[in-house]
C-alpha positions in Angstrom: -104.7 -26.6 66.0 -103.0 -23.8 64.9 -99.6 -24.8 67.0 -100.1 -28.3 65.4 -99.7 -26.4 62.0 -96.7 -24.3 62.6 -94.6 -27.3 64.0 -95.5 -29.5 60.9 -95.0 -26.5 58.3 -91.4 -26.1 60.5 -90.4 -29.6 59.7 -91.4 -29.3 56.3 -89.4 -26.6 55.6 -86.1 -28.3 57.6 -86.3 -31.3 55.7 -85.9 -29.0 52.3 -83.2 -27.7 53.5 -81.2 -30.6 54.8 -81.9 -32.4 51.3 -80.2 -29.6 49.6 -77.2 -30.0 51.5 -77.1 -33.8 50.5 -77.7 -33.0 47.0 -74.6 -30.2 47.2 -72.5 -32.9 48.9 -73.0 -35.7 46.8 -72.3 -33.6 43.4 -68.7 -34.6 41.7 -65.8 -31.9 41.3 -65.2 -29.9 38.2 -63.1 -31.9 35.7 -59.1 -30.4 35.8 -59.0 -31.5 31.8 -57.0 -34.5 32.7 -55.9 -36.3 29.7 -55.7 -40.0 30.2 -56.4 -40.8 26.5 -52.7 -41.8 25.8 -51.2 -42.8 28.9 -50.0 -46.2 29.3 -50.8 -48.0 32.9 -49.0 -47.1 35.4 -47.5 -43.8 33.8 -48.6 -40.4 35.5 -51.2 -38.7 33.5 -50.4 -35.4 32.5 -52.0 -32.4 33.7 -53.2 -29.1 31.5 -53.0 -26.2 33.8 -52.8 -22.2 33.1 -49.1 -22.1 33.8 -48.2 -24.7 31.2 -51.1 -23.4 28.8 -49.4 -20.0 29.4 -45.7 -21.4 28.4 -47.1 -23.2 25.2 -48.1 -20.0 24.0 -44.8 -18.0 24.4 -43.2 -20.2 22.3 -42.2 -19.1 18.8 -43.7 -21.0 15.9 -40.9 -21.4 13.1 -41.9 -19.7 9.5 -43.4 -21.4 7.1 -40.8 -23.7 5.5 -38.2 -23.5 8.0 -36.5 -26.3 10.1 -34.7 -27.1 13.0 -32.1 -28.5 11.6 -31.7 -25.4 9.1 -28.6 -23.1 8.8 -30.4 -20.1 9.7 -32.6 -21.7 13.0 -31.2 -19.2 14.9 -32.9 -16.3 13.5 -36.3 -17.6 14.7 -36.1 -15.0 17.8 -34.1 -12.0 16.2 -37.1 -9.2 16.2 -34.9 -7.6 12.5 -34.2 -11.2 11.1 -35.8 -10.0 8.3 -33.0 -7.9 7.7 -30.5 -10.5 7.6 -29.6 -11.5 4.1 -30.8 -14.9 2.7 -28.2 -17.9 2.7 -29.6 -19.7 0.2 -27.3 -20.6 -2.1 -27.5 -19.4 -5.8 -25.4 -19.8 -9.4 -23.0 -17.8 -10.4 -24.0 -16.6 -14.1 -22.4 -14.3 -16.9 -20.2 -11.3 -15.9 -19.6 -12.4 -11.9 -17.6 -15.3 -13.2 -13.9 -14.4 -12.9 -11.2 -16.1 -14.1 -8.8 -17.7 -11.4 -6.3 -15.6 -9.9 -2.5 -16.4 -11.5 -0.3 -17.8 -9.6 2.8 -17.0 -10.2 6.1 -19.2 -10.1 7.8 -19.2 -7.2 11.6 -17.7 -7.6 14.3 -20.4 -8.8 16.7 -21.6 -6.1 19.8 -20.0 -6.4 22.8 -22.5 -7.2 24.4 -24.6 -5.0 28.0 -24.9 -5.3 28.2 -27.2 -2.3 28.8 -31.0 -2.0 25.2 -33.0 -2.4 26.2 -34.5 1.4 26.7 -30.9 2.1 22.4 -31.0 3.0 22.9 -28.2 6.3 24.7 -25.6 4.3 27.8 -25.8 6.7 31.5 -24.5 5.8 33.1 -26.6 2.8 35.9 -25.4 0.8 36.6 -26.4 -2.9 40.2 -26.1 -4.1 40.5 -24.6 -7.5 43.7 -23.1 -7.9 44.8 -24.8 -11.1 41.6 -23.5 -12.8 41.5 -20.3 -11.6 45.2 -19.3 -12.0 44.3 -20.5 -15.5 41.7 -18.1 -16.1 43.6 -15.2 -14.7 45.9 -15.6 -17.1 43.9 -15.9 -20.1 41.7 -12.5 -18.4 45.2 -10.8 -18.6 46.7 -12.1 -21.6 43.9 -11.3 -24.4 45.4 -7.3 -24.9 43.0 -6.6 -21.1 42.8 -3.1 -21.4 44.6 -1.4 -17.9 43.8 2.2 -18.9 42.4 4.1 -22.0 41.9 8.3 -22.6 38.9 9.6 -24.3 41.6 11.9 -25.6 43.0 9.1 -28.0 46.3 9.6 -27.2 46.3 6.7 -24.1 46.2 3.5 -24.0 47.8 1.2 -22.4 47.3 -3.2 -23.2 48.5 -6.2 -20.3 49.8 -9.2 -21.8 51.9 -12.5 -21.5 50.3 -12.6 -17.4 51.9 -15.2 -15.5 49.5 -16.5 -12.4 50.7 -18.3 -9.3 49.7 -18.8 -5.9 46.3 -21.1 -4.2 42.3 -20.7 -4.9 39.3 -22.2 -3.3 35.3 -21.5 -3.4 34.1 -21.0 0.2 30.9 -22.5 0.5 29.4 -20.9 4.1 26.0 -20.7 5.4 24.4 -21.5 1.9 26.7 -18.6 0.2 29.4 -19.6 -2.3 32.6 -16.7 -2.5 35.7 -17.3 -4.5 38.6 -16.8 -2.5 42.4 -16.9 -3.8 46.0 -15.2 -2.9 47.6 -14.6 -6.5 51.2 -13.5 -7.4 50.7 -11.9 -10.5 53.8 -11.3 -13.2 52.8 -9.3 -16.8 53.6 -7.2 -19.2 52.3 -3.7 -20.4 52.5 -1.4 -23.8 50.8 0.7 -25.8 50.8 5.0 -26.3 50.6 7.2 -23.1 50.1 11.1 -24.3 51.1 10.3 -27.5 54.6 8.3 -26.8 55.0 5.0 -26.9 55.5 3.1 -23.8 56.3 -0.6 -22.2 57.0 -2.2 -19.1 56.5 -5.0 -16.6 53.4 -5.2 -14.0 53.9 -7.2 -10.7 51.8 -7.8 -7.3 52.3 -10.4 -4.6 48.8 -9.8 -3.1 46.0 -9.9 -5.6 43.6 -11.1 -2.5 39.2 -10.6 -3.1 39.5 -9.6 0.9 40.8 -6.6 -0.2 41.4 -5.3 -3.8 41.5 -1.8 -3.3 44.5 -2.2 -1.4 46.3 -4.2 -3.6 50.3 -3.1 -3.5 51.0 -2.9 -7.9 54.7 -2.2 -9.2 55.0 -0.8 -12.4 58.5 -0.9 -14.0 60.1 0.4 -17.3 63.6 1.0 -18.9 63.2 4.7 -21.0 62.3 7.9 -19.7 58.5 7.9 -21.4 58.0 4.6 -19.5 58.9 5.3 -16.6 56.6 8.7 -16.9 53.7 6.4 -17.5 54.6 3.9 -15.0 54.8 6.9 -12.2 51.4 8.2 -13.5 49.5 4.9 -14.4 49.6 3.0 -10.5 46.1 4.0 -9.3 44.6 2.7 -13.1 46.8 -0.4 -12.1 44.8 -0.8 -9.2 41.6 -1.0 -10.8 42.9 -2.7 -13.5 43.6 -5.6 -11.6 40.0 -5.5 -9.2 38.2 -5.4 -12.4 40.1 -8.3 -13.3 39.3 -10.2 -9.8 35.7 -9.3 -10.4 35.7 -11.2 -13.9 37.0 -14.4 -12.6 34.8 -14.5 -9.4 31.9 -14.0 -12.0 32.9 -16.7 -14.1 33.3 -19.7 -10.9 30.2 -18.2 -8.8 28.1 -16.2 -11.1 28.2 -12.8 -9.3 
């Protein structure tokens, strides 16, 4: 009897145990927080895991207010954005309004003595001999002073100038220059040291090229004259290259 009773409470006891297994085997799997709520059939439904959980939460959030689309997005990650100044834009008011800046004229052209079909500034020459022998003459003519002493007791007048020879304007590279080979025939008078004195003037090579060395003859009859005429070539010189100087100025403006 008391075998009978160790084999049955045996059995009992096996039985528990095997229905505990079936119990522990039957029991479903923790959920993996699928959510199926949205997906459409057929689609793969998303999965929640600790990795993605983990990269939701490193993301930056944007500041209240902000956007995307904004300027200044790009300061979202900068740790001293604060820093930065604001972009907003603002009005101008009272004392920051300036007045525009002048703007001055640009410089007048200088002008052309050229040809209008003369558009790429190449080499032209103008012939203006009649003119300018003209003007010469009336230069030398109006009592054109060839020399005068602060002493008072010199000074000495050109008149009755006779002009021959050719003249052109140069036009070159956008640059106008008066050019011109003169033969020039005139008198002279007036007072040298006190005596009065007359004679003829005369040059075959009154040339802009070169007016310092311009070959003058100065010629008188009497003794005082001829004094003057000695003494007076180098004032001749100038006399003459000033005279040059005036008619350039008055075809060409300089």
């Amino acid at each position: 009897a008391h075998l009978s009773l160790h084999i049955h409470t045996h059995q009992t006891r096996l039985s528990s145990k095997m229905a505990d297994s079936a119990e522990t085997a039957a029991a479903p799997a923790a959920p993996t927080h699928v959510d199926d709520t949205a997906a459409a059939p057929g689609a793969p439904t998303p999965v929640t895991d600790t990795a993605a959980a983990a990269a939701a939460a490193a993301t930056p959030t944007l500041p209240t207010g902000a956007s995307k689309s904004g300027y200044t997005y790009w300061k979202r990650d900068i740790q001293d954005a604060h820093l930065l100044p604001d972009n907003k834009p603002r009005k101008i008011e009272g004392s920051e309004v300036t007045a525009p800046a002048k703007v001055e004229p640009a410089a007048a052209a200088p002008v052309q003595t050229g040809s209008a079909w003369n558009k790429a500034n190449t080499w032209e020459a103008k012939e203006v001999g009649a003119k300018a022998r003209t003007q010469m003459e009336t230069i030398l003519s109006a009592d054109y002073v060839l020399v005068e002493r602060d002493d008072g007791k010199t000074k000495i007048t050109l008149s009755k100038a006779t002009v021959t020879g050719d003249a052109e304007i140069l036009f070159i590279k956008g640059r106008s220059r008066l050019s011109h080979e003169f033969k020039v025939k005139c008198k002279w008078q007036g007072t040298y040291d006190g005596e009065v004195v007359s004679g003829d003037l005369s040059t075959d090579d009154l040339d802009p090229s070169d007016l310092d060395g311009t070959d003058v003859q100065l010629t008188a009859g009497d003794p005082a004259s001829k004094k003057a005429a000695s003494a007076l070539k180098k004032d001749a010189v100038a006399c003459l290259k000033r005279a040059a100087i005036e008619l350039r100025v008055f075809f060409i403006g300089s």
